[in-house]
C-alpha positions as CSV (number, residue, x, y, z in Angstrom):
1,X,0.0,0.0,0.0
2,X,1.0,3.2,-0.7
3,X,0.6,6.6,2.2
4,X,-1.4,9.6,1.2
5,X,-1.0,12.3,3.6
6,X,-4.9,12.7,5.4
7,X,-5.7,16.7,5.7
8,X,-9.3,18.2,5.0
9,X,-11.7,17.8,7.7
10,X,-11.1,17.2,11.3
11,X,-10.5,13.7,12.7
12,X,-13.9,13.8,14.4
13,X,-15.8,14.9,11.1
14,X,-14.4,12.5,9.3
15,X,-14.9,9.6,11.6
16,X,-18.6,10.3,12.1
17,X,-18.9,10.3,7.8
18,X,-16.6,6.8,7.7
19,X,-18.9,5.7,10.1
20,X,-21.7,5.5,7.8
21,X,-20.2,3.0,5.5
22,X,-20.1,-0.2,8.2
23,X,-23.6,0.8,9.4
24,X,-25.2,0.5,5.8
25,X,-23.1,-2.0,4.6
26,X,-23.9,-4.6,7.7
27,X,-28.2,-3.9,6.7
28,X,-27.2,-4.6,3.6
29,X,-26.0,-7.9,4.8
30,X,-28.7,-8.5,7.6
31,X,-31.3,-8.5,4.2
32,X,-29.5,-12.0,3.0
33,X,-30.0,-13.3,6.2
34,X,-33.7,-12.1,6.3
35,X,-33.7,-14.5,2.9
36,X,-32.5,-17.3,4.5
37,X,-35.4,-17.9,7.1
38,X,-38.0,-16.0,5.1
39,X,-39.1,-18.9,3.3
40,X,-38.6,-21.4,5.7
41,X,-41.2,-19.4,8.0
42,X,-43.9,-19.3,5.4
43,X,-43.8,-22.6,3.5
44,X,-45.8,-24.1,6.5
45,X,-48.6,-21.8,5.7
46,X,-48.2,-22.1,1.6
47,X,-49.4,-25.8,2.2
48,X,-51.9,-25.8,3.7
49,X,-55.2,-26.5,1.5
50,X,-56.8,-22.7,2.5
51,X,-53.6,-21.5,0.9
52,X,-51.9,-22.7,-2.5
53,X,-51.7,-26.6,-0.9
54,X,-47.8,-26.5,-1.8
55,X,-46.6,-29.9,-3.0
56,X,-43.2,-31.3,-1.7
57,X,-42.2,-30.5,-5.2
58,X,-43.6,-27.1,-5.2
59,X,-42.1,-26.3,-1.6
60,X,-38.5,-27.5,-2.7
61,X,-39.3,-25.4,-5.9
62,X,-40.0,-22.2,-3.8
63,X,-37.1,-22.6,-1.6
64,X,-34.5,-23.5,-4.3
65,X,-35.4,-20.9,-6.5
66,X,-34.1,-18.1,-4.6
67,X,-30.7,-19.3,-4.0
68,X,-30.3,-19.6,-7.5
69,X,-31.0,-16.4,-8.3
70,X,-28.9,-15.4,-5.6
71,X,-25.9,-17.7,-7.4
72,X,-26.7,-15.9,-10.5
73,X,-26.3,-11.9,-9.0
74,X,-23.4,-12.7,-7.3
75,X,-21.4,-14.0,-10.5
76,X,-23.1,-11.2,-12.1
77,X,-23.6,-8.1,-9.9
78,X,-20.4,-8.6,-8.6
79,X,-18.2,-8.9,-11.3
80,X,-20.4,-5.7,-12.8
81,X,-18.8,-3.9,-9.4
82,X,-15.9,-3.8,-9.9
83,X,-16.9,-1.9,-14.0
84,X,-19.5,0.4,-12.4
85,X,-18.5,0.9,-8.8
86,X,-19.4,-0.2,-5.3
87,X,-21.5,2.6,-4.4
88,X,-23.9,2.3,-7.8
89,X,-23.5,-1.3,-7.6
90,X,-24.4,-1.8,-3.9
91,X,-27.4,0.7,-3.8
92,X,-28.7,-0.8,-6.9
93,X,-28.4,-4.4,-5.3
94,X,-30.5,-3.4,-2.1
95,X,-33.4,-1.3,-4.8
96,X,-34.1,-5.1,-6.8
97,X,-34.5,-7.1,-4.0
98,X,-36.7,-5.0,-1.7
99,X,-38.5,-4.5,-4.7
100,X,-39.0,-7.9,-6.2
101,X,-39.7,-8.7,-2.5
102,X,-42.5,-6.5,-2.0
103,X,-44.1,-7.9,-5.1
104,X,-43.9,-11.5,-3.3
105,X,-46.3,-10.4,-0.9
106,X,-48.7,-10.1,-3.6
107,X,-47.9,-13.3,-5.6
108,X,-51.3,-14.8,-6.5
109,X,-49.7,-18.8,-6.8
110,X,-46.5,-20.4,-6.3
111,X,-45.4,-20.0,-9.9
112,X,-45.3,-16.5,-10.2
113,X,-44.1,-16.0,-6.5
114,X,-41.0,-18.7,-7.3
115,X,-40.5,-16.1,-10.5
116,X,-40.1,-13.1,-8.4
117,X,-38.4,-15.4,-5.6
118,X,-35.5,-16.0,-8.2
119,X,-35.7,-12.1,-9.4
120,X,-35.3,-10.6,-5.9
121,X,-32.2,-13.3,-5.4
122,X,-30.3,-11.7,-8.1
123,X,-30.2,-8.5,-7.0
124,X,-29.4,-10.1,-3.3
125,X,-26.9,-12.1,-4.6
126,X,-24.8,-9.1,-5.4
127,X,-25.2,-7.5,-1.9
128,X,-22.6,-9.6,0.1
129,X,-19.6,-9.4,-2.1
130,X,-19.8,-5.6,-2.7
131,X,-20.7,-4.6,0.7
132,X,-17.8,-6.6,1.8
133,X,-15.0,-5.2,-0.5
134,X,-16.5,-1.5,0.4
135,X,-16.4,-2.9,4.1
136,X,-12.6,-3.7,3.8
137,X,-12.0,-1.3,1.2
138,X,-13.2,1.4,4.3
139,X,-10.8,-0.1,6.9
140,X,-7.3,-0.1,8.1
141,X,-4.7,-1.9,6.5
142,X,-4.5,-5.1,8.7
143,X,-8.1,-5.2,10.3
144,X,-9.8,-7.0,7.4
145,X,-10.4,-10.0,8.9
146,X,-12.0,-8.0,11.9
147,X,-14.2,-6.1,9.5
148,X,-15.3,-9.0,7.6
149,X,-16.3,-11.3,10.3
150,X,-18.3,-8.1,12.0
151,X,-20.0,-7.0,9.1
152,X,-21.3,-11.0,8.7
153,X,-23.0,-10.7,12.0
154,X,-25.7,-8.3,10.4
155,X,-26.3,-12.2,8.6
156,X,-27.1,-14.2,11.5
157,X,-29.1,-11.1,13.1
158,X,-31.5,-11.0,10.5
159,X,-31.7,-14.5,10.7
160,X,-32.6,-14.5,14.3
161,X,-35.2,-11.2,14.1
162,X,-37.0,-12.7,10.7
163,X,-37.6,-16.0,12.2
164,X,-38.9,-14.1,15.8
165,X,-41.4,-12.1,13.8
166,X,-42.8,-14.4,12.0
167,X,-44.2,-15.8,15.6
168,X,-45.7,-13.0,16.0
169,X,-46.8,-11.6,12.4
170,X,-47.8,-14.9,10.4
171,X,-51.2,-16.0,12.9
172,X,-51.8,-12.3,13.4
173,X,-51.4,-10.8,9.7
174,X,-50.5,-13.3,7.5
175,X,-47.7,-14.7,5.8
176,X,-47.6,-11.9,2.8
177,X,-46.8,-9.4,5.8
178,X,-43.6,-10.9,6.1
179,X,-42.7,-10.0,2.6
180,X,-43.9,-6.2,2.9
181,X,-41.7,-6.3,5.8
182,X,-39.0,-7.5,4.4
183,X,-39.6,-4.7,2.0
184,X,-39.7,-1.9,4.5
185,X,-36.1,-1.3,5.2
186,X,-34.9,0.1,2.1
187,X,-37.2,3.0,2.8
188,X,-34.9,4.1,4.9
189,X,-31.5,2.7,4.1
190,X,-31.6,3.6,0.3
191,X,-32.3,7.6,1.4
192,X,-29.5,7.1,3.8
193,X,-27.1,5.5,0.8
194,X,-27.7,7.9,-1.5
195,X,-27.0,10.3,0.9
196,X,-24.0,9.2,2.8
197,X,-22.5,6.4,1.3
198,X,-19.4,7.1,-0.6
199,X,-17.6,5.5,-3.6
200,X,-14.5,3.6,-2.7
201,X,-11.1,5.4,-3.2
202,X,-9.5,1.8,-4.0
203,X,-11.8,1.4,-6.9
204,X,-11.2,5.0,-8.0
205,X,-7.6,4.9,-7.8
206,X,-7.8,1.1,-9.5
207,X,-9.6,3.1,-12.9
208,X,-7.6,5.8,-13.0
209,X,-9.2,8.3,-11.3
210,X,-6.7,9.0,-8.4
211,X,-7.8,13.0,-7.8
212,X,-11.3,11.9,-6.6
213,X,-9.7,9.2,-5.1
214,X,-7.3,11.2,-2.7
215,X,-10.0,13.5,-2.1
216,X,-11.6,10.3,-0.5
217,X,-8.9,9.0,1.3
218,X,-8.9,12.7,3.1
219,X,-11.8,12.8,4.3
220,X,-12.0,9.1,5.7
221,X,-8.6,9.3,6.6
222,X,-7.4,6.7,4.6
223,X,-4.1,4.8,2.5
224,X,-4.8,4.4,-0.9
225,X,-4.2,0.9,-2.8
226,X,-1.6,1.0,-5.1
227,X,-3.3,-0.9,-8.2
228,X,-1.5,-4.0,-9.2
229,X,-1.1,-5.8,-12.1
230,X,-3.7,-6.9,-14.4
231,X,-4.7,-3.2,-14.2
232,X,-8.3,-2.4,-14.3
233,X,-10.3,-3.4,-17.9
234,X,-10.3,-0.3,-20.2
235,X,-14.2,0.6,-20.7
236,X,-14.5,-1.4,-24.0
237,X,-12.5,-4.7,-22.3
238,X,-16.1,-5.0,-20.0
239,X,-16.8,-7.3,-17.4
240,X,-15.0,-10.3,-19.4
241,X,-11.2,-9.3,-18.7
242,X,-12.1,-8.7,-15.0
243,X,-13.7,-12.4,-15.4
244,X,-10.4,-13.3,-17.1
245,X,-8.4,-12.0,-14.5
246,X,-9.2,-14.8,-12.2
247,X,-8.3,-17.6,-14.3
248,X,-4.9,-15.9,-15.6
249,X,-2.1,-17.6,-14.1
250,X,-1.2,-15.6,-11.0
251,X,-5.0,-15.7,-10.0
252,X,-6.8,-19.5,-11.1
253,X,-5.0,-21.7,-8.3
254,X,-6.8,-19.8,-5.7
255,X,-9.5,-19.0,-7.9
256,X,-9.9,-22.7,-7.8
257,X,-9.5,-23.1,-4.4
258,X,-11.3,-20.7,-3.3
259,X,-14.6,-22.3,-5.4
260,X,-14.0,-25.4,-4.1
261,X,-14.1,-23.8,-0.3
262,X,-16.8,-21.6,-0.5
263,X,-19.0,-24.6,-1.9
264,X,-18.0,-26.6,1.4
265,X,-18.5,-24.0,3.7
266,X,-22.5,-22.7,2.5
267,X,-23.2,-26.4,1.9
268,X,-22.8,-26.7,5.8
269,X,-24.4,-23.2,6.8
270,X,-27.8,-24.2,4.6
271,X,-27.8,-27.8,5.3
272,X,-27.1,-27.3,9.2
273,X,-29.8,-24.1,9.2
274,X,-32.2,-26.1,7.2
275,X,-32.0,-29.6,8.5
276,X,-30.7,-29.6,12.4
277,X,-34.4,-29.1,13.8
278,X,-35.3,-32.5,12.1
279,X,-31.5,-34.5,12.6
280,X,-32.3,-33.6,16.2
281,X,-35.4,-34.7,16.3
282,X,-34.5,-38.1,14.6
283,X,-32.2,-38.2,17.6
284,X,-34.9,-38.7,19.7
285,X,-34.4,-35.1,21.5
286,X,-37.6,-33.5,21.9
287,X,-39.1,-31.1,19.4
288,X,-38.6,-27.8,21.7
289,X,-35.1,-28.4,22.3
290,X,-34.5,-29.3,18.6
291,X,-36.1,-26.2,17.3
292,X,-33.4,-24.4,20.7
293,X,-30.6,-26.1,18.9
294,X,-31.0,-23.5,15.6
295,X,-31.5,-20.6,17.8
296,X,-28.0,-21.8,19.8
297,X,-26.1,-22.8,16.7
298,X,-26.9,-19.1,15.3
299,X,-25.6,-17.1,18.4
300,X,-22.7,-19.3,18.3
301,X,-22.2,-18.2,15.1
302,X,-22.3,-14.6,16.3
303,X,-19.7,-15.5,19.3
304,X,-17.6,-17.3,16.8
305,X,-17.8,-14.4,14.0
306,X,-16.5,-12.0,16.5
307,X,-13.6,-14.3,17.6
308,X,-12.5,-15.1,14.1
309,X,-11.9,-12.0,12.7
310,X,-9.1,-11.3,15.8
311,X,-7.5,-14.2,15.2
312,X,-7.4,-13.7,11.5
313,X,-5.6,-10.5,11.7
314,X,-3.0,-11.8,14.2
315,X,-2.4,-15.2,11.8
316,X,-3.9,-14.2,9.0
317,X,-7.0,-15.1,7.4
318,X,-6.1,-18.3,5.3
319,X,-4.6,-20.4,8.5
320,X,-7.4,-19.3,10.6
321,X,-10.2,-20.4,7.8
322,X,-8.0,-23.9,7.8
323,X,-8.0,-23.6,11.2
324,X,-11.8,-22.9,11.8
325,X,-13.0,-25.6,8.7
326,X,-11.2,-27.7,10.6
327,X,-12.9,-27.1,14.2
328,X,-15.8,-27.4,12.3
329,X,-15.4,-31.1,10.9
330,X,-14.4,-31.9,15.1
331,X,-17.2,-30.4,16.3
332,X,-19.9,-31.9,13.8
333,X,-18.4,-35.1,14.2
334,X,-18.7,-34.8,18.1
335,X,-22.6,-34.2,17.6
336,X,-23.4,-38.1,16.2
337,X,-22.9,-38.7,19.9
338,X,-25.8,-38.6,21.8
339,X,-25.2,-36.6,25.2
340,X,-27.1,-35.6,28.3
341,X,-28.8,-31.8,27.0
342,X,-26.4,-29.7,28.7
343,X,-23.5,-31.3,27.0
344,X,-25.3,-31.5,23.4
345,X,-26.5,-27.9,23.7
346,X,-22.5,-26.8,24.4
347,X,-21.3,-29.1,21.8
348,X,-23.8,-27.0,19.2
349,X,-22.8,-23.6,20.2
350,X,-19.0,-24.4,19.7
351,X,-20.1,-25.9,15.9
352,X,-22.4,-22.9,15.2
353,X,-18.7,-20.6,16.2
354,X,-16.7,-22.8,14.1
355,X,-18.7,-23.9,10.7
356,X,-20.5,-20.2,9.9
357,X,-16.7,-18.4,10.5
358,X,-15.4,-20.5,8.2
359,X,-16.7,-19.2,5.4
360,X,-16.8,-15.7,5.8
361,X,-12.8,-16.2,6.9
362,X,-13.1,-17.4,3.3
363,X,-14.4,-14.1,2.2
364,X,-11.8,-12.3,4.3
365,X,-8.9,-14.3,2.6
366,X,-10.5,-13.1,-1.2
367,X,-10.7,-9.8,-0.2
368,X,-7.3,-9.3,1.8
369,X,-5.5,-11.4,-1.2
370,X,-6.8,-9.6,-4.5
371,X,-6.2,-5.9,-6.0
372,X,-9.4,-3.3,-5.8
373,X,-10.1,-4.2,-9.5
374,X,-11.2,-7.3,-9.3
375,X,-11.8,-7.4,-5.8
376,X,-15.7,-7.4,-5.8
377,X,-15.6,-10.0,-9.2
378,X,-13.4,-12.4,-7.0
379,X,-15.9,-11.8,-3.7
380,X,-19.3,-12.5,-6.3
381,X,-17.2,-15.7,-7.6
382,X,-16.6,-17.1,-4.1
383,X,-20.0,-16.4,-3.3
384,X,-21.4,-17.7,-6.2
385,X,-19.8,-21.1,-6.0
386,X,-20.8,-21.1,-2.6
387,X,-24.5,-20.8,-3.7
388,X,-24.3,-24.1,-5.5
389,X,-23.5,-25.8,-2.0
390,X,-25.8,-23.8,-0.6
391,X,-28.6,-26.0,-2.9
392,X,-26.3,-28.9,-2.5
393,X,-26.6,-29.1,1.1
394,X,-30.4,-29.5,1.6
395,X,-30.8,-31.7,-0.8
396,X,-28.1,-34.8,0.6
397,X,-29.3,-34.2,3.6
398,X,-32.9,-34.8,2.7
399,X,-31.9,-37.9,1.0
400,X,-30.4,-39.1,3.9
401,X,-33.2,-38.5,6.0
402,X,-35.1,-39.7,3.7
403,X,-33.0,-43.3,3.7
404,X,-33.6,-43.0,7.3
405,X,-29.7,-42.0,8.3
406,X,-29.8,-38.3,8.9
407,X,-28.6,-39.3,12.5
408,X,-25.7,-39.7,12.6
409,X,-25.5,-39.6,8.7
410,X,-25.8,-36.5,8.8
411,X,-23.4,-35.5,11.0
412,X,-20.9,-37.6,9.6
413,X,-21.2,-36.2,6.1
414,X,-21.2,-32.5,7.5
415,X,-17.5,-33.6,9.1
416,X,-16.2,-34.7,5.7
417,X,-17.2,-31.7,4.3
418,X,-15.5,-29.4,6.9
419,X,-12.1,-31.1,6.5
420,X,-12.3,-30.7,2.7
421,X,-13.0,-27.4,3.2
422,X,-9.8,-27.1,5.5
423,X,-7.7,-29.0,3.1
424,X,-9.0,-26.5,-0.5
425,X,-8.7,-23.5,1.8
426,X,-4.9,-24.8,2.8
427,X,-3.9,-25.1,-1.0
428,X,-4.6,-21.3,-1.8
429,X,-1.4,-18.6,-1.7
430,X,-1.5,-15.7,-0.2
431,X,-1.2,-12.4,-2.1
432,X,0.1,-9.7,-0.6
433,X,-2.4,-6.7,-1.9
């Protein structure tokens, strides 16, 4: 990285205005999480008779759908970030999906609402990877592990509020209320975008436009990136030699790798935050504590989120993803034992730390280990091939449940696929930016 001397406003100013870009950036991520229990809360309601009588076909329709839209936007939107900026990019993200939302709460049949299930999941799908390289992009040089791994609590928070309203809103107002609410939010945080949220001097500086760039970098009291080489696509190159950047041959072993990981790591997130409740349950625990089990593997999650970002910056981000993919495979393995409740509720807390910091240590490597121009491209990628495990995961585990050997199966598959993960994430090579 390169110094540029900070003058302009005063340190306080200019802390309050870089303040803003965390804040939006982390709603921006509590909206995927919103997705990820949205459906789940709803599809109860959908089929029944009184509603649209949702097949088992139809429901794995509904819930599928989504995440491959969201596969779709993050290939797309985020390669398109790094061409168009994260501040366009990011605020046009947010405007699609509370949009194609909204118009879910109006869907007349499963058809049409799987159509604007899959719309709303493309723009989504770009959200994560460009508020995470504006994140990073927005923080001291060696925090980015910290500011990852924070930012991907706004994830498991929406996860927790979505799935505590719908208590309360579905038997009271219906399950189309959940969809308007889910809506509401960028009311208020596209004003506050538009208003506050700036572009990112690393992308500025990466296309050439380094006056507006150090402008930035005064006022948030930042280093700028030196751009490295490939050097950002001229305007008529287009989002095809940022795409080829990643598979030229300084970038496609970790390119590779870094597929290959992210695929592990959302297979376990989906399939654990999909299935548990029902593994558990085949476990002969009873239904309450199975359905306690999700809420204690997500604040674990948040425990572990917070922890792994430290660690990441001290070791760096790549031995501490190793590190926690491999926790994870332990821990998983540990829950095909059956224990007294006490022991089986600690023993899913320490997997929920270990198997959802995994991945976003994942995200931290791509974004501490690849220049600002095809930062946000290499972000959608890893999230994109993570997508695909995220479909993967409920589906094997479903067909083992459905062979009668989700416990342990389950568990034992999960473990497999946690040291994988460890052993991909081990082959990547660090980059100094």
């Amino acid at each position: 990285m390169s110094s540029t001397p900070v003058t302009g406003p005063s340190a306080p100013t200019a802390a309050r205005a870089a303040g803003w870009v965390a804040p939006l950036c982390w709603i921006a991520v509590l909206l995927d999480g919103f997705d990820l229990v949205v459906v789940g809360t709803v599809v109860p309601t959908l089929q029944q008779p009184e509603e649209w009588g949702l097949s088992g076909a139809g429901t794995t329709f509904v819930i599928t759908i989504g995440l491959v839209g969201m596969m779709i936007g993050a290939l797309t939107i985020g390669t398109l970030t790094d061409l168009v900026g994260r501040r366009k990019a990011l605020i046009g993200a947010v405007v699609s999906f509370s949009f194609f939302t909204l118009l879910c709460a109006f869907a007349p049949n499963e058809t049409v609402f799987g159509v604007l299930r899959f719309l709303a999941g493309v723009g989504l799908g770009g959200c994560l990877p460009t508020a995470i390289a504006m994140v990073n992009e927005f923080t001291r040089s060696g925090r980015s592990g910290r500011a990852t791994t924070t930012i991907m609590t706004g994830y498991h928070v929406g996860a927790v509020t979505t799935a505590a309203l719908a208590i309360v809103v579905i038997p009271e107002l219906g399950w189309r209320w959940m969809f308007v609410i889910g809506a509401l939010p960028a009311l208020v945080l596209v004003p506050l975008m538009l208003r506050e949220l700036p572009e990112s001097a690393s992308w500025l500086v990466a296309h050439g436009r380094r006056s507006e760039a150090e402008e930035v970098a005064r006022r948030y009291g930042l280093e700028l990136e030196s751009p490295q080489a490939p050097v950002a696509p001229h305007a008529g190159e287009g989002a095809g030699a940022t795409v080829r950047t990643l598979f030229s041959s300084g970038y496609v072993r970790n390119t590779v790798v870094i597929g290959v990981t992210s695929f592990m790591g959302l297979l376990l997130v989906y399939g654990l935050n999909n299935w548990l409740p029902t593994i558990m349950r085949e476990a002969d625990y009873e239904l309450g504590a199975a359905l306690a089990f999700l809420v204690v593997l997500n604040v674990g999650a948040v425990v572990g989120l917070l922890v792994a970002g430290t660690v990441a910056d001290r070791i760096g981000a790549r031995a501490a993803g190793v590190a926690w993919f491999a926790g994870a495979a332990v821990f998983l393995a540990l829950l095909s034992i059956r224990l007294p409740i006490a022991g089986i509720y600690v023993m899913v807390f320490l997997t929920g730390c270990f198997v959802f910091s995994a991945q976003v240590l994942v995200y931290a490597f791509v974004s501490a280990n690849h220049p600002p121009q095809v930062r946000a491209t290499a972000l959608g990628w890893s999230a994109g091939a993570g997508r695909i495990g995220a479909i993967v995961g409920p589906v094997i585990t479903g067909a083992l449940f459905a062979a009668g050997n989700a416990f342990p199966g389950g568990f034992y598959l999960f473990a497999v696929v946690g040291a994988l993960g460890a052993l991909a994430l081990s082959l990547a090579r660090r980059r100094d930016r």
